[in-house]
C-alpha atoms as one frame of an Amber mdcrd trajectory, in Angstrom:
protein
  80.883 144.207 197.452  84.112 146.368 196.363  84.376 147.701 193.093  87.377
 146.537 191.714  89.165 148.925 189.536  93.317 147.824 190.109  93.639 145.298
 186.754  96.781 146.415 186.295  98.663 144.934 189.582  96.281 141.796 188.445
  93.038 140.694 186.626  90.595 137.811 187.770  91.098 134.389 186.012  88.772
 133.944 182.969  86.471 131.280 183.658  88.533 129.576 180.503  91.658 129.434
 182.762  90.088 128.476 185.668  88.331 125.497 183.608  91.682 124.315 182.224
  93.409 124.630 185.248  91.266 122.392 187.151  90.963 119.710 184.499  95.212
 119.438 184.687  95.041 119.300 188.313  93.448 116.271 188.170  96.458 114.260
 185.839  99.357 112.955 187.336 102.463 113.074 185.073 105.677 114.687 185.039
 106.344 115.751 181.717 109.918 114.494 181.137 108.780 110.743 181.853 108.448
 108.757 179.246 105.843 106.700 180.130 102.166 106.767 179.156 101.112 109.625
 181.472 104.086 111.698 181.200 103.994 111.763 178.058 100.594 112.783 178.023
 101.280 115.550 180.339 103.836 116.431 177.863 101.466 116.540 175.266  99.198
 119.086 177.176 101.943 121.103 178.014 103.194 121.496 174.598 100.081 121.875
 173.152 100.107 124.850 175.956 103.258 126.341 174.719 101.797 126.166 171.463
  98.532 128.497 172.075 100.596 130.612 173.720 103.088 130.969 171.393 100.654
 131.599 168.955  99.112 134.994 170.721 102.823 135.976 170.908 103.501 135.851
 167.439 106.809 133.761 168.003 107.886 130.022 167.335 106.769 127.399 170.315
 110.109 126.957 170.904 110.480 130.225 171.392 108.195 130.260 174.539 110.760
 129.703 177.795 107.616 129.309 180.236 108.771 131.009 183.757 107.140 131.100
 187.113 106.318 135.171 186.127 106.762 138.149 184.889 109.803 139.282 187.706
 111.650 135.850 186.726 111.382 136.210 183.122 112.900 139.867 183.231 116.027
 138.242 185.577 116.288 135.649 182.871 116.933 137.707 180.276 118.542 140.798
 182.100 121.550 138.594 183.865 121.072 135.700 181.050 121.930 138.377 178.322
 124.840 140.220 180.658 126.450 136.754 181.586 126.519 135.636 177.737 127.356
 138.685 176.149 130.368 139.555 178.819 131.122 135.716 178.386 132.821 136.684
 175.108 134.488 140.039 176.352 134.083 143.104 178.434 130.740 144.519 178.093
 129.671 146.193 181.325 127.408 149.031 180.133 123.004 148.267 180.149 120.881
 151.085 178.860 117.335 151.476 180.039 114.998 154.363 180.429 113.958 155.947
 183.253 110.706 154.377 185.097 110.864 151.112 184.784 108.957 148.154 186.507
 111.032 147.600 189.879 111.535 143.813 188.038 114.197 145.615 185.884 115.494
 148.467 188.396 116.578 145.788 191.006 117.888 143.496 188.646 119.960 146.317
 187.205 120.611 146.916 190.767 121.959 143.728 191.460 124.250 143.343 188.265
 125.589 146.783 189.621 126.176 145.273 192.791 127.633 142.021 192.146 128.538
 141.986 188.586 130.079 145.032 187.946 127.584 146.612 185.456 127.055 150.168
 184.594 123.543 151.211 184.018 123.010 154.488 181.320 119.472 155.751 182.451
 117.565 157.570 179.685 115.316 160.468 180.411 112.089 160.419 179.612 109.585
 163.448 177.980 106.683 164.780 180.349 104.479 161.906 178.771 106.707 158.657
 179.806 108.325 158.545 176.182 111.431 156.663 175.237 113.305 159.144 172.225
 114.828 156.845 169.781 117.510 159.201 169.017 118.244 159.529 173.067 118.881
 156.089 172.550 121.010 155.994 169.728 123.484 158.451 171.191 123.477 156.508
 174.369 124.912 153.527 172.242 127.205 155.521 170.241 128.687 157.033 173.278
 129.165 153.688 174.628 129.976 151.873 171.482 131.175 148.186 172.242 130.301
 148.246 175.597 127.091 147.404 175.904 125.891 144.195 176.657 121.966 145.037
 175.815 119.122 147.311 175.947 115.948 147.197 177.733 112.954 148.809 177.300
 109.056 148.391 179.084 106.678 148.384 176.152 103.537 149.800 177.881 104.193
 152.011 181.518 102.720 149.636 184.573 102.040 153.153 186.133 101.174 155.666
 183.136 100.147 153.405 180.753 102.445 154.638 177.981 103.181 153.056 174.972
 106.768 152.748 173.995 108.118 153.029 170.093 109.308 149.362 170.558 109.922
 148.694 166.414 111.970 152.145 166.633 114.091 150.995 169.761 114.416 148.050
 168.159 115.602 148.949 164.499 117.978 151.750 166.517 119.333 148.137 168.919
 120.029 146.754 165.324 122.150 149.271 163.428 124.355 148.550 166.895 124.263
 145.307 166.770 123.092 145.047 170.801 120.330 143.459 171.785 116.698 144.524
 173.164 115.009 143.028 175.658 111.288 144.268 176.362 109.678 144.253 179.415
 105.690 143.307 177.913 104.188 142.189 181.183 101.768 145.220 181.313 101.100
 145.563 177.356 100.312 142.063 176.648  96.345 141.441 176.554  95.860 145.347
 175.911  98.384 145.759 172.155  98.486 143.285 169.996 102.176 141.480 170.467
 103.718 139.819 167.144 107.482 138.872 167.959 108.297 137.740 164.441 106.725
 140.654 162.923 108.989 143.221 165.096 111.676 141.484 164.503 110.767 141.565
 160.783 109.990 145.437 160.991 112.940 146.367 162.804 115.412 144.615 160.376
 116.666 142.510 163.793 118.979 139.763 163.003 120.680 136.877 164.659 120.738
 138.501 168.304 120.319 142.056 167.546 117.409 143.861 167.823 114.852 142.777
 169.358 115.244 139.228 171.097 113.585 138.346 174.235 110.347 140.079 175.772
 108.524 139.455 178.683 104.937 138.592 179.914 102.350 137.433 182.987  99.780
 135.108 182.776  98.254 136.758 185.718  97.702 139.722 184.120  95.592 138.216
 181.243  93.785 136.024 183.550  95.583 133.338 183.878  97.136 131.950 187.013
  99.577 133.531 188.987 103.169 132.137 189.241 103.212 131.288 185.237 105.119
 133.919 182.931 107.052 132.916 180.006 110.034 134.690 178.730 110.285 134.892
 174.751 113.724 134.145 173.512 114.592 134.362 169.727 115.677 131.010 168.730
 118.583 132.639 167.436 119.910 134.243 170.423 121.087 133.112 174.014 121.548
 133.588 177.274 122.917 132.081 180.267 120.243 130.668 182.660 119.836 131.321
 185.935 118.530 127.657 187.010 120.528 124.296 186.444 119.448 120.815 186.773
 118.000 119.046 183.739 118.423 120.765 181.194 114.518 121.593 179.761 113.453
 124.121 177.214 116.795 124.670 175.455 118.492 124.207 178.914 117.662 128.064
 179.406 115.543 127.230 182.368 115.807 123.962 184.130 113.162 122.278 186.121
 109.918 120.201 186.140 107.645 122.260 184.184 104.127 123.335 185.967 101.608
 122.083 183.155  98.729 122.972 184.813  99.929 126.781 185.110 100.664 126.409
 181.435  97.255 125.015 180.800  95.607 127.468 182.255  98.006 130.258 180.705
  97.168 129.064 177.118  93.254 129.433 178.016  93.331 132.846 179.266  96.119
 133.825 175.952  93.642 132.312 173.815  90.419 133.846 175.107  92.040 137.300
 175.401  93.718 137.628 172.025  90.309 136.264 170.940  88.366 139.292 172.692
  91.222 141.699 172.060  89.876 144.052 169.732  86.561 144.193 171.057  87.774
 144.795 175.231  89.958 147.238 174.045  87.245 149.523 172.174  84.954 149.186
 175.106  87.555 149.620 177.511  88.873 152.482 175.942  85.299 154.064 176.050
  85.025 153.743 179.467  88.495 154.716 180.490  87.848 157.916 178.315  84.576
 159.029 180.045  86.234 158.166 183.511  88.872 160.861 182.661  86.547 162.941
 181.739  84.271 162.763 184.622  87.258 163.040 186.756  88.425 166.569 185.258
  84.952 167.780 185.733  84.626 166.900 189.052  87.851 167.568 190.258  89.260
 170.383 187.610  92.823 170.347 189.628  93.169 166.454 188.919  96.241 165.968
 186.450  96.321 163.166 183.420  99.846 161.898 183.717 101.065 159.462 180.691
 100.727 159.548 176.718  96.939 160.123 175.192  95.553 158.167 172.305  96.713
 155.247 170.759 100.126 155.797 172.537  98.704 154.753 176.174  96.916 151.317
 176.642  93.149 150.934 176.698  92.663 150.364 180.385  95.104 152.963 182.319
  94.096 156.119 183.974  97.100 157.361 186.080  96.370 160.776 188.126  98.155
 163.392 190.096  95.681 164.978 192.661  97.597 168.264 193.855  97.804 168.526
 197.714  96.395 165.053 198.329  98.391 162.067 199.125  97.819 159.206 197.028
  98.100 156.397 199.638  95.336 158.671 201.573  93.252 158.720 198.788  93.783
 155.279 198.017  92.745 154.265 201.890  89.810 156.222 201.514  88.780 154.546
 198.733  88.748 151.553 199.632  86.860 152.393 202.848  84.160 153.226 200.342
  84.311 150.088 198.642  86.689 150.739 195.851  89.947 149.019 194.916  92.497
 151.222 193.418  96.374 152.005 193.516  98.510 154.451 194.029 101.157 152.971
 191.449 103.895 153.673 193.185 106.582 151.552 195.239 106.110 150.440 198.366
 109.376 149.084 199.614 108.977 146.794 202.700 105.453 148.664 203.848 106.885
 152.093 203.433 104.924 154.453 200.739 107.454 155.956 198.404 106.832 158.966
 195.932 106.193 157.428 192.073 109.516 156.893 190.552 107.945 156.557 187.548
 106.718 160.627 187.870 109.974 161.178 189.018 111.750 160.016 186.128 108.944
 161.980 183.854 110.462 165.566 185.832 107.595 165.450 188.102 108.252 166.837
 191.738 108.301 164.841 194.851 104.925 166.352 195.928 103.285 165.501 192.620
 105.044 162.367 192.718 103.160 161.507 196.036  99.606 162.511 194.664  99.245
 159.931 192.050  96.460 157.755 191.852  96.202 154.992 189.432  92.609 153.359
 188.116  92.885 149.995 185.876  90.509 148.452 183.993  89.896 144.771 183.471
  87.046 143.015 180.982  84.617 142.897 183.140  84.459 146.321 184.457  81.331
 148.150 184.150  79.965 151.694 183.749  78.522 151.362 186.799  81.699 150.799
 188.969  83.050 153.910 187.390  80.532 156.082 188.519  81.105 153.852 192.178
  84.686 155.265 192.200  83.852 159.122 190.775  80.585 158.885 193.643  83.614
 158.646 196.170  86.344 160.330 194.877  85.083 164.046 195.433  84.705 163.278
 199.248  87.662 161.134 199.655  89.835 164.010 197.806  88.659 166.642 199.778
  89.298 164.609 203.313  92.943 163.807 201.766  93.025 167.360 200.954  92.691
 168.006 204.292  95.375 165.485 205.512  98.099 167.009 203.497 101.202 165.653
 202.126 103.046 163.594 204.571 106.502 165.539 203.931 104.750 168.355 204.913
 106.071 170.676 207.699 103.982 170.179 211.146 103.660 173.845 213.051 103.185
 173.060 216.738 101.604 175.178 219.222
C-alpha cells in the first residue's frame, strides 16, 4: 500500500463528504425550477452555501460557488480588471513573486490579451510578502492599479502571508485585494468579515474576494467557491442565467456543494485539534530529516508563519523529480512542488522568486500532510529517503554538463 504524504496537491474525501455526496446524487432537481423538487434541491443547496459560508466567516451570499480553486482565481483576477478598467484606465496588477500558476497564467493572459501590466514583488529568503514593498509598489503606481493579489499560505513552502497587513496597506489606496486561500483554508482559521473588520476595508477596498478548494479539505473535486464582498463587483466570466448575483451563471452542481459543506463543516470542526497533531508530526519529520540527511535545506517561514502540514526541502546535488520517482518506487507519494508544464520538469519558481539558484531550485522536495497521516508513514518516507537521496545523488542534476569519453 503507498504511503501517501502529497495533501497539499489534494486530500482524500472525509467520509462526511462522501456521505453527503451520495445522498444528493440520488435527487433529481435543478435548483432554479420552481417546482416541488427543484425547489428542494434549492433548499439543499442553500443550506450548502450556508455551512460553507459559515467556516468562511462571510455572508451566504457572499459564497459565489465555482467549479475550483483555478476558476475562482480567473473570476476574480479578470472579473476585478474588467470592472475596475470599466470605469477608466487601470492597467497595472501587483502580486508577489511565487504564486500558484492559477494567478501567474491568468496574469499572463490579461498581459496578453488585455493589455495589463503586472508589478512583481520580491520576496525575503522565507517566501514573505513586505507590507511596505507593497505600499511603495502602489504609490509608484498611484491610480493605476486595478487590484492586488496576494496567496495567503505558499502551495510550495507553506508560508503564511501578513494578509490583515496587505490588506489594511490595499485600503489606505483604495485598490482592492484579492487572496488566493486555496492552500490555507482547512490549515488557518479564515474569517472574511473579521479581516475586513481588522484591516479597516471598506466598500471595495481592501480585502474583497478570496479563494478556496473543496478538494483540498476533502471535499469533492471540481467545487471551489470564490468569496466576493457583497459590496464589491466584478465582471463574470460566464453568461446565461443570471445565478448568484449574475457573477457566475449556470445550473449550480448541488451535490458538489453538498458534499463541500460536509467536508467545511467537519474540518473547521477538527481544526484546532489536526493542526496541533499535525504540526507535531510535521516538526519531528523535519527533524528526522536534518539528522539523517544534515545537507537537506528547510525552505519556507518556521512557526506559526508556515501552515501545520508543509515540509518543503532542497536536497543539494539531487534532483527532486529523481527523488520523487524513487520514492514512489518505495511506496511513497510525494512532490516535488514545482511546475510541470505539459510533462516537462521545471526548476521551482516559487525558490526562484525566494533568490534561490536554478540548481537549488531543482532539488526541492515537498512532503504534505493530511488528517489521517500517521507516525508511522513518516518513518515509511525517512526509511527511504536516505537510499533514494544517495541514488539521486548519484544521478546528478539534469542541467549538468555530460563529459564523454
Amino acid at each position: 500500500m503507498t504511503v501517501y504524504l502529497d495533501h497539499a496537491a489534494t486530500t482524500p474525501m472525509r467520509p462526511e463528504a462522501v456521505a453527503a455526496l451520495t445522498a444528493a446524487l440520488g435527487r433529481v432537481g435543478n435548483p432554479a425550477s420552481i417546482h416541488g423538487p427543484g425547489q428542494a434541491a434549492r433548499r439543499l443547496l442553500e443550506e450548502s452555501r450556508e455551512l460553507i459560508a459559515g467556516t468562511l466567516g462571510c455572508d451566504p451570499i457572499e459564497v459565489v460557488l465555482t467549479s475550483g480553486g483555478t476558476e475562482a482565481i480567473n473570476l476574480a483576477l479578470k472579473g476585478l480588471y474588467w470592472r475596475r478598467n470599466a470605469e477608466r484606465s487601470r492597467p497595472v496588477i501587483i502580486a508577489p513573486g511565487g504564486e500558484h500558476h492559477a494567478t501567474l497564467d491568468t496574469l499572463e493572459w490579461l498581459e496578453a490579451h488585455e493589455g495589463a501590466r503586472v508589478h512583481w514583488l520580491d520576496l525575503d529568503r522565507d517566501g514573505r510578502v513586505d507590507p511596505a514593498q507593497l505600499s511603495a509598489a502602489l504609490a509608484k503606481h498611484e491610480g493605476s492599479v486595478a487590484a492586488v493579489t496576494c496567496i495567503w499560505a505558499n502551495n510550495e513552502v507553506g508560508t503564511i502571508q501578513p494578509i490583515a497587513e496587505l490588506s489594511r496597506v490595499c485600503v489606505a489606496a483604495g485598490v482592492p485585494l484579492h487572496v488566493d486561500a486555496v492552500a490555507a483554508y482547512g490549515h488557518v482559521p479564515v474569517d472574511f468579515a473579521a479581516l475586513r473588520a481588522a484591516s479597516g476595508a471598506t466598500g471595495d477596498t481592501g480585502l474583497v474576494a478570496l479563494s478556496v478548494s473543496a478538494h483540498k479539505i476533502g471535499g469533492t473535486v471540481g467545487a471551489g467557491a470564490l468569496v466576493l464582498s457583497r459590496r464589491a463587483g466584478v465582471e463574470p466570466l460566464l453568461h446565461g442565467g443570471g445565478q448568484q448575483r449574475q457573477v457566475r451563471s449556470g445550473t449550480q452542481d448541488v451535490a458538489g456543494a453538498a458534499a463541500f459543506a460536509a467536508a467545511a463543516l467537519a474540518t473547521a470542526r477538527d481544526l484546532d485539534a489536526d493542526a496541533s497533531r499535525i504540526a507535531q508530526l510535521r516538526d519531528y519529520l523535519v527533524a528526522e530529516v536534518r539528522r539523517l540527511i544534515p545537507e537537506a535545506v528547510l525552505n519556507g517561514a518556521l512557526g506559526d508563519e508556515r501552515i501545520d502540514a508543509n515540509a518543503h526541502f532542497c536536497f543539494p546535488g539531487a534532483q527532486g523529480d529523481s527523488l520523487l520517482f524513487l520514492l514512489d518506487m518505495a511506496g511513497v507519494a510525494v512532490s516535488t512542488g514545482s511546475a510541470c508544464q505539459a510533462g516537462i520538469p521545471e526548476p521551482s519558481h516559487v525558490l526562484r522568486a525566494m533568490g534561490r539558484s536554478e540548481e537549488e531550485a531543482r532539488s526541492a522536495l515537498r512532503v504534505s500532510l493530511g488528517r489521517g497521516t500517521t507516525r508511522a508513514e513518516i518513518d515509511a518516507l525517512l526509511s527511504a529517503l536516505p537510499a533514494a537521496y544517495a541514488s539521486a545523488s548519484r544521478a546528478g542534476l539534469s542541467n549538468r554538463d555530460v563529459i564523454e569519453g
